[in-house]
KELO-120895 format. One record per residue (C-alpha): x, z, y; residue in one letter; residue number from 1. Coordinates in nm, 2 decimals, padded with zeros to 4 digits. Last residue first. Layout:
REM KELO-120895
       u       w       v  aa    i
       X       Z       Y   A  NUM
...
REM end
This chain:
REM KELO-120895
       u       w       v  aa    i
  -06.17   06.35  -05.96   X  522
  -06.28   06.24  -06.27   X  521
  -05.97   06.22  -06.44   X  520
  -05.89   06.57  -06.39   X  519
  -06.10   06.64  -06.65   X  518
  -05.91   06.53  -06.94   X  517
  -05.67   06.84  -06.88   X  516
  -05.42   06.77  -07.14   X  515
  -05.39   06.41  -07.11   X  514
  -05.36   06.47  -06.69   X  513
  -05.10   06.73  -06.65   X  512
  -04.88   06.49  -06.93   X  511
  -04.91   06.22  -06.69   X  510
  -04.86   06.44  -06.37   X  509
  -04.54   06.53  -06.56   X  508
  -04.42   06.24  -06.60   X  507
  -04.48   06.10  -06.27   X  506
  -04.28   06.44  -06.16   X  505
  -04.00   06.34  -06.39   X  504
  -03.94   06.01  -06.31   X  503
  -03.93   06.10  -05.95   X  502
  -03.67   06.36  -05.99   X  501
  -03.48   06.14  -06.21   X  500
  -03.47   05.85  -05.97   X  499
  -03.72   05.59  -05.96   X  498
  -03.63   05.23  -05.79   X  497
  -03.29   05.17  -05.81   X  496
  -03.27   05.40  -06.12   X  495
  -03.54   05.17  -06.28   X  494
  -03.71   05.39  -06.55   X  493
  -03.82   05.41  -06.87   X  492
  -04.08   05.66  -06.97   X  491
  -04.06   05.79  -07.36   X  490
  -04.46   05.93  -07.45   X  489
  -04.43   06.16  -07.79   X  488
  -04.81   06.28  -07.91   X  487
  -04.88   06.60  -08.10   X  486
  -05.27   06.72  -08.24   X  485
  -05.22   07.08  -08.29   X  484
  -05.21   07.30  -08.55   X  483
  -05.17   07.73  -08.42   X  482
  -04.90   07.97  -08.38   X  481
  -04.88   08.35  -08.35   X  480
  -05.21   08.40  -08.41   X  479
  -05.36   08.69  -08.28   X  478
  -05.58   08.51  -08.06   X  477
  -05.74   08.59  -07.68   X  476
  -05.43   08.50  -07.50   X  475
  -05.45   08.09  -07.65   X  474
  -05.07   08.01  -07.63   X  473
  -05.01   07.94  -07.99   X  472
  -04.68   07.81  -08.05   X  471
  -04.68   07.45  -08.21   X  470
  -04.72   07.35  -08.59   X  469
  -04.79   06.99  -08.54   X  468
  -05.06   06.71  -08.67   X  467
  -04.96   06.39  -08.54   X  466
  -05.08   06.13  -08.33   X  465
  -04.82   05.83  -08.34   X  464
  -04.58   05.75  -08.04   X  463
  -04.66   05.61  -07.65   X  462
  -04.44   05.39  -07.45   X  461
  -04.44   05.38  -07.07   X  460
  -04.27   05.13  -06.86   X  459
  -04.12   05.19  -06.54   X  458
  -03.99   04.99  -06.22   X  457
  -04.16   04.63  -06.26   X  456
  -04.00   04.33  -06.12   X  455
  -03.89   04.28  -06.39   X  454
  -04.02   04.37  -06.72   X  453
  -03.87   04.72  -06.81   X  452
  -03.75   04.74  -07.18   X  451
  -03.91   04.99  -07.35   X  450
  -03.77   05.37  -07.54   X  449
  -03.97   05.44  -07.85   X  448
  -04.13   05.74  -08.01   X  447
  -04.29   05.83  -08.31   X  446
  -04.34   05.48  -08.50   X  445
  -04.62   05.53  -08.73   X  444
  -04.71   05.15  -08.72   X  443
  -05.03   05.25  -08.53   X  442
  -04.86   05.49  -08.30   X  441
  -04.69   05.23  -08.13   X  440
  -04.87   05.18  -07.77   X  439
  -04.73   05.01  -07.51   X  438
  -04.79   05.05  -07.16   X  437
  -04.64   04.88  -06.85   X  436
  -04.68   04.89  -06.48   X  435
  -04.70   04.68  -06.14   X  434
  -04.86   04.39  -06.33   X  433
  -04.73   04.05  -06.40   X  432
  -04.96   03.76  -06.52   X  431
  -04.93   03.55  -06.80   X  430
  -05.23   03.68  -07.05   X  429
  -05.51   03.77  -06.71   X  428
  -05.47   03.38  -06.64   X  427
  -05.73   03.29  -06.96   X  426
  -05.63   03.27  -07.32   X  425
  -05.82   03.04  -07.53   X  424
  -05.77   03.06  -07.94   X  423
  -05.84   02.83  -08.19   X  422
  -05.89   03.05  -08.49   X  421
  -06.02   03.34  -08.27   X  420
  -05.79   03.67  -08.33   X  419
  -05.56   03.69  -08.04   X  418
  -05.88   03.66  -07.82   X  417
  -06.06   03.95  -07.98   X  416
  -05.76   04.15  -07.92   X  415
  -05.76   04.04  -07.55   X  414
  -06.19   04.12  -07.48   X  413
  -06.10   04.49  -07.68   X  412
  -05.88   04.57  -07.39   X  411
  -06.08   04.44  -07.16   X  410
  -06.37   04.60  -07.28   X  409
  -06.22   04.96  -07.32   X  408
  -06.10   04.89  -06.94   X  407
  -06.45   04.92  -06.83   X  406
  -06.55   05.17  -07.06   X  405
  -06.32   05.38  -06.95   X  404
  -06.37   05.34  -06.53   X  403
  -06.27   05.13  -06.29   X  402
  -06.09   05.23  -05.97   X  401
  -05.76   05.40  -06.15   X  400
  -05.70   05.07  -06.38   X  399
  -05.73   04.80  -06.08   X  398
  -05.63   04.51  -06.30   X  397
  -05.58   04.53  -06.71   X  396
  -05.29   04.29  -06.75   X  395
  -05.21   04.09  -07.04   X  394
  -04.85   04.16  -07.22   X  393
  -04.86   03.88  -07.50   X  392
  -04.70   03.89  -07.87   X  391
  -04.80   03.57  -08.06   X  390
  -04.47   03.46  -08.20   X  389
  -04.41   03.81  -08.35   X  388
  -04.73   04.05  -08.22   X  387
  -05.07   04.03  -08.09   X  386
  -05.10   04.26  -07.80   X  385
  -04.89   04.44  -07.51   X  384
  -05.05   04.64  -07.23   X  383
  -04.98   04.51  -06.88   X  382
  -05.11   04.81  -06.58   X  381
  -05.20   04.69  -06.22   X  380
  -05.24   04.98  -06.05   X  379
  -05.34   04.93  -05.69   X  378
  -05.16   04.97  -05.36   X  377
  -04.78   04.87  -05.44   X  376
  -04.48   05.00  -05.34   X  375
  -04.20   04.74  -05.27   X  374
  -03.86   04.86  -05.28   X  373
  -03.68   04.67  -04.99   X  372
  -03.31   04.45  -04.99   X  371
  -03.31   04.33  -05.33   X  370
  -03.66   04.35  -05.43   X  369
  -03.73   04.65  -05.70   X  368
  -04.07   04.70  -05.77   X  367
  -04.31   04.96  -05.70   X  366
  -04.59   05.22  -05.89   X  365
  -04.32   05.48  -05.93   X  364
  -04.32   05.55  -05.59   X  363
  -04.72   05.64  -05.62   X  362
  -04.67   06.01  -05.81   X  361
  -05.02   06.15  -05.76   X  360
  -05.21   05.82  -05.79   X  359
  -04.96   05.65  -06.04   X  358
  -05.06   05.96  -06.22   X  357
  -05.38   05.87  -06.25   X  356
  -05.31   05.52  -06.35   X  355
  -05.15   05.68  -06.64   X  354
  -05.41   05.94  -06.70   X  353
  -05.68   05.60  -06.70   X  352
  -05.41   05.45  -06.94   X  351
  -05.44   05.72  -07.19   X  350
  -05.80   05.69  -07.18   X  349
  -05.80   05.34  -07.28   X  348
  -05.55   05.38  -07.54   X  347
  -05.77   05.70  -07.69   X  346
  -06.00   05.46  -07.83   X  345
  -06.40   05.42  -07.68   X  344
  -06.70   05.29  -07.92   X  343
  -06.83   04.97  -07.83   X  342
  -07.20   05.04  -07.78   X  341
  -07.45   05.05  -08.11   X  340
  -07.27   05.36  -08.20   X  339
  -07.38   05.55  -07.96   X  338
  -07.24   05.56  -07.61   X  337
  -07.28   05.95  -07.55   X  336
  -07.16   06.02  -07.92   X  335
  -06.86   05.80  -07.83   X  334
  -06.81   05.97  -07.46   X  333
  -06.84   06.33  -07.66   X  332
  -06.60   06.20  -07.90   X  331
  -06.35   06.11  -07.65   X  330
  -06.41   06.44  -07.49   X  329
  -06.26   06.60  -07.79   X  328
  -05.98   06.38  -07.82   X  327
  -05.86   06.43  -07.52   X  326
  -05.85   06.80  -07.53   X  325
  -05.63   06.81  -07.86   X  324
  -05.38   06.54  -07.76   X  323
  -05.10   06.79  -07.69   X  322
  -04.83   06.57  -07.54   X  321
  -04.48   06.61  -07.59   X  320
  -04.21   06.42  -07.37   X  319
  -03.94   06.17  -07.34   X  318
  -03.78   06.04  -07.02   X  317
  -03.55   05.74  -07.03   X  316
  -03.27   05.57  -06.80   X  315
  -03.27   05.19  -06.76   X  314
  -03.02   05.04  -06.46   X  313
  -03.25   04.69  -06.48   X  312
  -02.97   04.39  -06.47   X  311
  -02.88   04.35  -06.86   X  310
  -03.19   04.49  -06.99   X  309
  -03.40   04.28  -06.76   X  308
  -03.18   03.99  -06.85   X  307
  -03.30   03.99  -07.21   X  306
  -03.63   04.06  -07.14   X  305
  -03.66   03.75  -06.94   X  304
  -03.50   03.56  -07.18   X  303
  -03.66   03.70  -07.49   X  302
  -04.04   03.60  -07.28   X  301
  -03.95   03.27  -07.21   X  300
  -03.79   03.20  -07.58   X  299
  -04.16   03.33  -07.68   X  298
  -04.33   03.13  -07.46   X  297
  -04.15   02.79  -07.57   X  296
  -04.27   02.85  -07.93   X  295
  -03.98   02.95  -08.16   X  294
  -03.88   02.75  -08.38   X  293
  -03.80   02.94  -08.80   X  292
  -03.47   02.87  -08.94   X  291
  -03.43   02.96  -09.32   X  290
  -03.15   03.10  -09.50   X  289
  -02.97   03.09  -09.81   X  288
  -02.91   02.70  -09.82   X  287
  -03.10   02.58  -09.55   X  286
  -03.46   02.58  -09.55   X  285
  -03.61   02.43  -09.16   X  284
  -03.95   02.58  -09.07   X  283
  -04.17   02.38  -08.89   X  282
  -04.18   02.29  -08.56   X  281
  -04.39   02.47  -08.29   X  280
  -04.78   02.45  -08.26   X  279
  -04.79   02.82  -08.14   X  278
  -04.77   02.71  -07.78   X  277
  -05.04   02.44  -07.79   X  276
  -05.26   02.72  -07.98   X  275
  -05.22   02.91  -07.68   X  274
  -05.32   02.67  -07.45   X  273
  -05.69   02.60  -07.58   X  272
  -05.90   02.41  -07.40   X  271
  -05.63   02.21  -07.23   X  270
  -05.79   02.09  -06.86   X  269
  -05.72   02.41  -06.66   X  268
  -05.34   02.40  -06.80   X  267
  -05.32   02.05  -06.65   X  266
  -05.42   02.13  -06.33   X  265
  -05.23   02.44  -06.35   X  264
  -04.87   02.34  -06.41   X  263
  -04.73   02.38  -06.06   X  262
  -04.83   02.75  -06.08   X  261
  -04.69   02.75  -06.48   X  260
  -04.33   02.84  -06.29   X  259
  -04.43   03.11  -06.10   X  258
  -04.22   03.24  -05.87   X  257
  -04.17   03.59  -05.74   X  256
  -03.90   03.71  -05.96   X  255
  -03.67   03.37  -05.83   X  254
  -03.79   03.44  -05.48   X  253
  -03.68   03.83  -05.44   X  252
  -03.32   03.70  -05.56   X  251
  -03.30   03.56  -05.24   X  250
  -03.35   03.15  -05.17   X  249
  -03.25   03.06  -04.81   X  248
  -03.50   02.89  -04.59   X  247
  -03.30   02.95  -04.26   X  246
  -03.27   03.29  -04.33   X  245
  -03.46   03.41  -04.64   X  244
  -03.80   03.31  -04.77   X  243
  -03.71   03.01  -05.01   X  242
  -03.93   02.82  -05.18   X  241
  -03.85   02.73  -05.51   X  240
  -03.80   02.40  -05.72   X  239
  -03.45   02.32  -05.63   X  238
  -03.41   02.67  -05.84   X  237
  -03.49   02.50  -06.18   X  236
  -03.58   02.78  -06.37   X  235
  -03.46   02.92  -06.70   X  234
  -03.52   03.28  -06.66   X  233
  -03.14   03.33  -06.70   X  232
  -03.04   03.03  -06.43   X  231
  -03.30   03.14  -06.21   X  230
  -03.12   03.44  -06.21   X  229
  -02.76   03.36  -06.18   X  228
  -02.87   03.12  -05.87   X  227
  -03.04   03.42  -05.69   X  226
  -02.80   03.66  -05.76   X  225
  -02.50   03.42  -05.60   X  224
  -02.77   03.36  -05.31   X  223
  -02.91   03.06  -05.22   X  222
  -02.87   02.72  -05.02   X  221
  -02.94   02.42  -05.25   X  220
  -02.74   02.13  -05.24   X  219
  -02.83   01.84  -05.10   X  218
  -02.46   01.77  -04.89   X  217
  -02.66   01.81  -04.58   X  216
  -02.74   02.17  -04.71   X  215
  -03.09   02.25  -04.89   X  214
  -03.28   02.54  -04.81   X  213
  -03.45   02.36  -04.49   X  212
  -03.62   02.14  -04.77   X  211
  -03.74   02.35  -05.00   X  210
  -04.10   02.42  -04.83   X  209
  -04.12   02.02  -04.72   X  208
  -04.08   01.99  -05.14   X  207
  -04.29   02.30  -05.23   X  206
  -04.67   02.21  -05.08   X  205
  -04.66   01.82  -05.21   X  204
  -04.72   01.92  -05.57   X  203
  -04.91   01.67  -05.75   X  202
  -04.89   01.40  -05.54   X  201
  -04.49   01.37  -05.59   X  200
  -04.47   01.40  -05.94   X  199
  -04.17   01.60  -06.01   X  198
  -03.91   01.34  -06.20   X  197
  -03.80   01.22  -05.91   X  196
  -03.72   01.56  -05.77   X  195
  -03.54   01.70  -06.07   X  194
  -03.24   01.51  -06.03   X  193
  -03.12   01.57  -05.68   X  192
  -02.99   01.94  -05.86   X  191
  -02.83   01.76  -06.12   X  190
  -02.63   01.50  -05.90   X  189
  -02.53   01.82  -05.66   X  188
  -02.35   01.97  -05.87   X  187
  -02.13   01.65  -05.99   X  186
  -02.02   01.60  -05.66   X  185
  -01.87   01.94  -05.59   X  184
  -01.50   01.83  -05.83   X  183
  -01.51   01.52  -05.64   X  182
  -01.54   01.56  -05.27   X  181
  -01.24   01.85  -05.25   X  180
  -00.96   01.57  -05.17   X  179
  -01.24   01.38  -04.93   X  178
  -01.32   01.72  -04.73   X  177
  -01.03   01.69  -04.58   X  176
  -01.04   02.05  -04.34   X  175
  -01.00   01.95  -03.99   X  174
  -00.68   02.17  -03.78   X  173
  -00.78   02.22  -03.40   X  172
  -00.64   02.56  -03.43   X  171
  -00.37   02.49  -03.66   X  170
  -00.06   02.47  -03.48   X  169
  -00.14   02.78  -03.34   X  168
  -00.05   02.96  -03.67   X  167
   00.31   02.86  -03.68   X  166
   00.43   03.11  -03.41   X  165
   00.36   03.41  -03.63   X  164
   00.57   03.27  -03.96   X  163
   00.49   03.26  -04.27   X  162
   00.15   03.04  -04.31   X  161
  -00.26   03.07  -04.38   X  160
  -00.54   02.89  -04.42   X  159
  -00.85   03.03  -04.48   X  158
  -01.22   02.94  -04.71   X  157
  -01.06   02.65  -04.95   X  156
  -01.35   02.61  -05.25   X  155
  -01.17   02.72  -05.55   X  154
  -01.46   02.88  -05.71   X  153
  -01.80   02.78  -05.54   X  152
  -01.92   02.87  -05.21   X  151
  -02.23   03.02  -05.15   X  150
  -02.37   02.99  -04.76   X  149
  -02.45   03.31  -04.66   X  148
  -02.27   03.36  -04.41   X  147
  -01.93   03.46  -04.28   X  146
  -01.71   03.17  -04.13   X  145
  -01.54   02.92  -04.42   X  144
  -01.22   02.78  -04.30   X  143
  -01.10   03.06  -04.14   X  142
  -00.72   02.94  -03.98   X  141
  -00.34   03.10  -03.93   X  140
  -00.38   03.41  -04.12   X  139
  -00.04   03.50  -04.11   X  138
   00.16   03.59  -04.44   X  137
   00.28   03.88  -04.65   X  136
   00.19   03.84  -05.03   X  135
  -00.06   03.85  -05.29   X  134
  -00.36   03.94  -05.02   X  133
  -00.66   04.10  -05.11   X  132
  -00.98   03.98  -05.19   X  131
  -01.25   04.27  -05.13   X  130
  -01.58   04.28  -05.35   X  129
  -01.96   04.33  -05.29   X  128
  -02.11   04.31  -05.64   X  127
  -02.29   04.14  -05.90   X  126
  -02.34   03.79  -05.82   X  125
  -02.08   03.80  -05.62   X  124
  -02.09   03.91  -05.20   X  123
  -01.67   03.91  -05.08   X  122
  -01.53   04.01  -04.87   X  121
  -01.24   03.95  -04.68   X  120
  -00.86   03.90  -04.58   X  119
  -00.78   04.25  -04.79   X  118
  -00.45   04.38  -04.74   X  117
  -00.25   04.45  -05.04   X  116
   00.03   04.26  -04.94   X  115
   00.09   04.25  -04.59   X  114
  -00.11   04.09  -04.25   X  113
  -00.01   03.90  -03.97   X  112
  -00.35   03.84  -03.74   X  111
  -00.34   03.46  -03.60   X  110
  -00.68   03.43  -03.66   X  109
  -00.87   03.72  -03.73   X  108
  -00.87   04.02  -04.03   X  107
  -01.13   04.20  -04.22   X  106
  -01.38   03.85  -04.26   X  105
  -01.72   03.95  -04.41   X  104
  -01.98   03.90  -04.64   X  103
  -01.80   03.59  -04.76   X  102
  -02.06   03.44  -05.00   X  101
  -01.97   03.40  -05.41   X  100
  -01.97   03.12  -05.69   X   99
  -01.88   03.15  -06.04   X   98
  -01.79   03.47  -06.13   X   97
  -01.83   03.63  -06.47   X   96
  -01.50   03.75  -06.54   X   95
  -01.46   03.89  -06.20   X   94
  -01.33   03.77  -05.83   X   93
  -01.26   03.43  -05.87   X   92
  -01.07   03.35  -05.60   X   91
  -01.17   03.10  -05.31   X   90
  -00.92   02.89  -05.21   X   89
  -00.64   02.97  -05.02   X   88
  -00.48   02.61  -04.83   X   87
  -00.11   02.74  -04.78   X   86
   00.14   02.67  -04.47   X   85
   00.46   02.46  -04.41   X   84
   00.41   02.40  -04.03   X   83
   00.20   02.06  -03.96   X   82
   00.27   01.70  -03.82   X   81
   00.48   01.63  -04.09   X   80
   00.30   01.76  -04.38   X   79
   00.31   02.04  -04.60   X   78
  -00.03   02.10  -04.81   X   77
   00.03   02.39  -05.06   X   76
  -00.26   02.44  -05.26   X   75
  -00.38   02.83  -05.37   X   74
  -00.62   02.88  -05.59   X   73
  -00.67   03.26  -05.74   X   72
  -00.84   03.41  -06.06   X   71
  -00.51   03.35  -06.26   X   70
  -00.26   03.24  -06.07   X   69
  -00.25   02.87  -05.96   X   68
   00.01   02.65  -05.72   X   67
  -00.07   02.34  -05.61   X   66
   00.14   02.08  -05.41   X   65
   00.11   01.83  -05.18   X   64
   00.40   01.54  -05.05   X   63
   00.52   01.46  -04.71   X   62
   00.80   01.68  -04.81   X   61
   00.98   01.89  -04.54   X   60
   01.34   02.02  -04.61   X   59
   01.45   02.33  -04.47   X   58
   01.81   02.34  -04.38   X   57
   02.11   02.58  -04.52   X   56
   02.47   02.51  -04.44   X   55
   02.68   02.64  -04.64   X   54
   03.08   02.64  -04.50   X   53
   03.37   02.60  -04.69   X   52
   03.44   02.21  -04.62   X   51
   03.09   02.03  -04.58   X   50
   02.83   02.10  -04.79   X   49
   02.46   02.06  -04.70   X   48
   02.25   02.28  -04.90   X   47
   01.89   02.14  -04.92   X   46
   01.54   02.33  -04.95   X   45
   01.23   02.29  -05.04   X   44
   00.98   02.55  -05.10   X   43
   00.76   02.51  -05.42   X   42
   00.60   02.82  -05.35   X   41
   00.73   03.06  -05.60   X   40
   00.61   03.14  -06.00   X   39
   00.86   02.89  -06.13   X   38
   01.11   02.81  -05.84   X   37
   01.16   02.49  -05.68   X   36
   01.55   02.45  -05.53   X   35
   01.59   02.07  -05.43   X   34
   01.99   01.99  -05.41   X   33
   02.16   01.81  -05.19   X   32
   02.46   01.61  -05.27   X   31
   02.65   01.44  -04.93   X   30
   02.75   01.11  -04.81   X   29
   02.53   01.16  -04.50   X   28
   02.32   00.88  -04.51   X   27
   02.37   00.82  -04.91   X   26
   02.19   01.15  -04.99   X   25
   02.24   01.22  -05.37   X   24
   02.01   01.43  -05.54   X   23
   02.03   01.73  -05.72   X   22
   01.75   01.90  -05.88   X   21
   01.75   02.32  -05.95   X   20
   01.48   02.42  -06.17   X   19
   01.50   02.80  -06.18   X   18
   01.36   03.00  -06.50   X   17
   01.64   03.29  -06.33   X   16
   01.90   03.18  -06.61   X   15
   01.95   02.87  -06.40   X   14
   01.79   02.50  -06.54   X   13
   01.97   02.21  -06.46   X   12
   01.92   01.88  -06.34   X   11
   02.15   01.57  -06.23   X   10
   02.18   01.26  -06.07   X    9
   01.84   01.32  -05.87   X    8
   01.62   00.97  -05.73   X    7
   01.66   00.94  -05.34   X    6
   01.62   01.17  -05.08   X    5
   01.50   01.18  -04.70   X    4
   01.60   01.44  -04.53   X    3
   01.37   01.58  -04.24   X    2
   01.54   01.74  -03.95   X    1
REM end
């Protein structure tokens, strides 16, 4: 039976961190007492006493509760016309969790489980982890089936209670939405936001597209990767397409998408975009220091790289080239050319051995896309210009069709561009290619290790020529060793994409081919 109780007469705290109320029950002449302990469930219960005998009944409260650990929500809702039970939210799994997708339920309704089972697991943004249970209970009701619906932190996903029998009191039970309405009401206001502000005319293709990834409460349906990324590249994810079930957004999307695609009327009409980017603010003194803007390219390109390193398992190759060969039949190109042509530099010809061994190695040409490794056909390679503010990766396309000349010009065609007073960089300066070279030997820099530009799976930085006293393996001399001209080339490498072994047979096809120019004619 329920008790009803009226204000306590007394309180005292037990040596056990207890709170112990009593109140006075005028229906039965008696004192009850309300035991709640610290770090327990808040289970009420009254000690009628008559004579010598205790007798113990549970008291119901039409009331809620809450009860929080760290990384786990759990509200007590005991009502009349249900058994005591507990609301579990959704934990937070790790430090940097913020939203999640139950991958899969481990137990069913009305299973009795222990502590240390795991009810079910959970997809975060970085991992596939299992919740486990605090305590012995029944899992009475799944609130939140398997899918990939993302949930946020503390959204309720099961219900569960003590005893067996109580669970089928709640097979019919309706989840109040109304208690949980606030605290999810503000997402969605931001995410609403953005679609006013779009101009509708302008871009009609994406807002039909992004429909079926929105829920009925208009927010949008993606992955925990997915929303962590577009959050780190600085994107507005209501803005993308999804291609996954029922117009999800995957992480595969967010790399995909390209932000200046909705921006290229305007960017056709400016004659000269670059210099738009580098018109930042001015400097700003302070006392001892001085704060230099950065243009809104440049904070682009730190963010990207900066979550590259963070998510891109990098591991690094280094090794020794012998130049000697290449540079002879670089002069016999030059001499062919003549010096009215545009003379040939070894870059161009080191990225011809790249692309070459991209052709004997090709699952190093690929990209890492969540659920596929994508392998592409030609070799798209970025080489990096300009510097400071004014450092661009264009991309030289087709490199192992198209031969040295060829990609002597585009290279050349960028530089030039950098240097123009007003410059005017075309498409070829924001696009992405399947491969990356850098080239420090000017600044006497013998060997680097690169960041990887997502989606890409290696990049390939190249050291200083320098003369070297190496071990003379001509059989015809009596030399012991001889001078050679020494190059260091580091490769970094995606682990999800390349593995060691792979790594090291692209490297070695590279180093096969800048020692036996040749080879790049076949």
């Amino acid at each position: 039976r329920t008790v009803q109780v009226v204000p306590f007469y007394a309180r005292r705290t037990t040596p056990l961190q207890s709170s112990i109320l009593y109140r006075f029950c005028p229906s039965r002449g008696l004192f009850c007492c309300l035991h709640i302990n610290k770090m327990a469930s808040m289970a009420a219960r009254s000690l009628s006493l008559a004579g010598k005998n205790l007798v113990r009944r549970k008291v119901l409260l039409d009331q809620s509760s809450s009860l929080r650990l760290p990384g786990l929500s759990i509200a007590r809702r005991w009502f009349a016309s249900y058994p005591p039970h507990d609301l579990v939210g959704l934990p937070a799994l790790s430090p940097t969790m913020e939203s999640g997708t139950i991958a899969s339920w481990n137990l069913e309704e009305g299973q009795a489980f222990a502590a240390g089972d795991i009810l079910c697991s959970v997809e975060t943004d970085k991992a596939t982890v299992d919740f486990e249970a605090q305590d012995d209970g029944v899992l009475a009701k799944i609130l939140k089936d398997a899918g990939p619906d993302s949930l946020q932190i503390g959204d309720k996903i099961c219900i569960t209670v003590e005893e067996e029998e109580d669970a089928g009191a709640f097979a019919d039970y309706v989840l109040d939405e109304a208690a949980s309405a606030p605290p999810p009401a503000a997402a969605p206001e931001p995410a609403a936001a953005p679609e006013p502000s779009t101009p509708a005319p302008a871009t009609p293709a994406p807002t039909p597209a992004a429909a079926p990834a929105s829920s009925a409460g208009g927010t949008v349906v993606a992955s925990p990767l997915a929303h962590m990324l577009a959050k780190d590249m600085g994107y507005d994810i209501s803005t993308i397409t999804g291609t996954g079930p029922g117009g999800r957004v995957i992480a595969a999307d967010v790399k995909e998408f390209v932000p200046a695609a909705a921006e290229a009327v305007p960017a056709a009409e400016t004659a000269a975009p670059a210099q738009a980017a580098m018109a930042v603010a001015a400097p700003v003194a302070g006392v001892g220091y001085t704060d230099y803007p950065l243009s809104e390219s440049a904070q682009q390109t730190a963010a990207q790289l900066a979550h590259s390193k963070q998510n891109v398992p990098h591991y690094y190759l280094t090794v020794d080239l012998s130049v000697d060969e290449l540079l002879a039949m670089r002069s016999k190109l030059n001499d062919t050319i003549g010096e009215d042509g545009q003379q040939l530099g070894v870059y161009e010809l080191l990225l011809k051995a790249a692309a070459a061994a991209m052709k004997a190695v090709p699952s190093a040409n690929a990209s890492w896309m969540d659920s596929v490794v994508r392998v592409y056909d030609s070799v798209d390679i970025n080489v990096v210009v300009g510097d400071g503010d004014a450092l661009y990766t264009p991309v030289v396309r087709d490199v192992g069709k198209r031969g040295v000349k060829s990609l002597s010009e585009d290279v050349n065609s960028f530089v030039s561009a950098l240097e123009e007073e007003e410059p005017s960089l075309g498409e070829e300066f924001n696009a992405m290619g399947t491969f990356t070279v850098m080239n420090l030997g000017m600044y006497g820099i013998k060997s680097c290790a690169p960041i990887i530009r997502e989606p890409q799976a290696c990049a390939l930085a190249l050291g200083t020529l320098e003369n070297r006293i190496v071990p003379n393996d001509a059989e015809d001399s009596d030399e012991i060793y001889k001078e050679s001209v020494m190059m260091t080339a580091t490769l970094s490498c995606d682990h999800r994409v390349v593995d060691g072994a792979v790594g090291a047979q692209w490297l070695s096809a590279f180093k096969s081919h800048v020692e036996n120019p040749t080879t790049l004619l076949l």
